[in-house]
Structure formats: structure tokens, C-alpha cells
C-alpha positions, 0 to 999 in steps of 0.5 A: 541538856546533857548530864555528866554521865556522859563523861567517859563516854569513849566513841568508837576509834576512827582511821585515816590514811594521810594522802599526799593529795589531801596534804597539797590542798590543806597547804593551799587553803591556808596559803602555805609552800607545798610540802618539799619534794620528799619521799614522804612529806611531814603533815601539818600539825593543825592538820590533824584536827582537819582528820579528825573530823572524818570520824563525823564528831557531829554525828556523835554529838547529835546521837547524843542529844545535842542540837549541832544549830546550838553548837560553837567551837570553844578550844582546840588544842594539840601536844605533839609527839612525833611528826606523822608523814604522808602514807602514815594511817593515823588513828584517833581515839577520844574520850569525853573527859569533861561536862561544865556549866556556864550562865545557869546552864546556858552554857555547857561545855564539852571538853573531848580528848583524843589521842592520835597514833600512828600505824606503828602504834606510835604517839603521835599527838593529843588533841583537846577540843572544847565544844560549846553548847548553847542551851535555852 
């Protein structure tokens, strides 16, 4: 089980270049237009979870202590800033802002918060994610 001495915890930042390519396959796994013909195509907001994930969140997780067979995805949430665009590099840095218990401590949830910037080191967005940890 995880203490809440792991609140604050900061992993280390991770940077992704959004690639036109990357762009046209996430349009067709979720049945949408490919972007419009532009010099530089927007990026899908909910995209930026699927980049986030290139900084191998489990592996940070399990480095941790956490078993990934006993792990759900509880929330995902986003607040946007400004748009981000294809050839932008993104930036993701999260934090560990929250532990709490459910069920005795059946349940414990992890409540990371990332903020993502581009490479001007503009806002781009916050992104919350609650992980679930089934314990017992």
C-alpha cells in the first residue's frame, strides 16, 4: 500500500514532438476527418493524454511499488490554454498532488497533475488523472 509521502513526488518531465502522422492515425482510431490541409494541423485536445503516455506513466508507477495488474483508470480531465499544432514539441510535467482511501484502503487513489507547455514555453494545458489502486 502507498503512503502519502509520495504526494509531491515530481517525475522527471518528458517531451514529445507531435508528428503529422501521429495526428492522422489518432483521427482514424477514433473515426474523425483528418485534420484540414494546413501548414500546421491543431491537435486533438484528448490527444495530449495519448502523448503523455510516451513518458511510460506505468513504469513510474510500478517503480513505486504499485502492482500495474491491480490498476484502473478512474478520471481523466483537461483545462485547456492554448491550442498546440502539428511540429509543436510538447512538454509534460506531473506531479503527484493527491493519495486517498476508499473501502478501508481497498481502494486508493492517485491523483497526478500535469502541466503541458509548448516549445515557447507556452501554457498549453493541465491534465489531471486519477489512477485507481485496487489493494487487497
Amino acid at each position: 500500500m502507498l503512503g502519502r509521502d509520495i504526494i509531491g513526488t515530481r517525475w522527471p518531465p518528458h517531451s514529445v514532438l507531435v508528428e503529422r502522422g501521429r495526428l492522422r492515425l489518432f483521427a482514424e482510431a477514433i473515426g474523425a476527418p483528418p485534420a484540414a490541409a494546413a501548414d500546421r494541423p491543431r491537435v486533438p485536445p484528448t490527444l495530449l493524454f495519448g502523448l503523455d503516455l510516451d513518458g511510460r506513466p506505468g513504469e513510474r508507477l510500478a517503480a513505486m511499488g504499485v502492482d500495474l495488474r491491480r490498476v484502473l483508470h478512474g478520471e481523466q480531465a483537461f483545462t485547456y490554454h492554448r491550442p498546440a499544432y502539428a511540429g509543436d514539441t510538447l512538454t509534460f510535467e506531473t506531479t503527484i498532488t493527491d493519495l486517498y482511501e476508499r473501502r478501508g484502503g481497498a481502494l486508493q487513489f492517485i491523483v497526478l497533475d500535469t502541466r503541458v507547455t509548448n516549445q515557447h514555453a507556452e501554457h498549453v494545458a493541465d491534465m489531471r488523472c486519477v489512477t485507481v489502486v485496487r489493494n487487497g
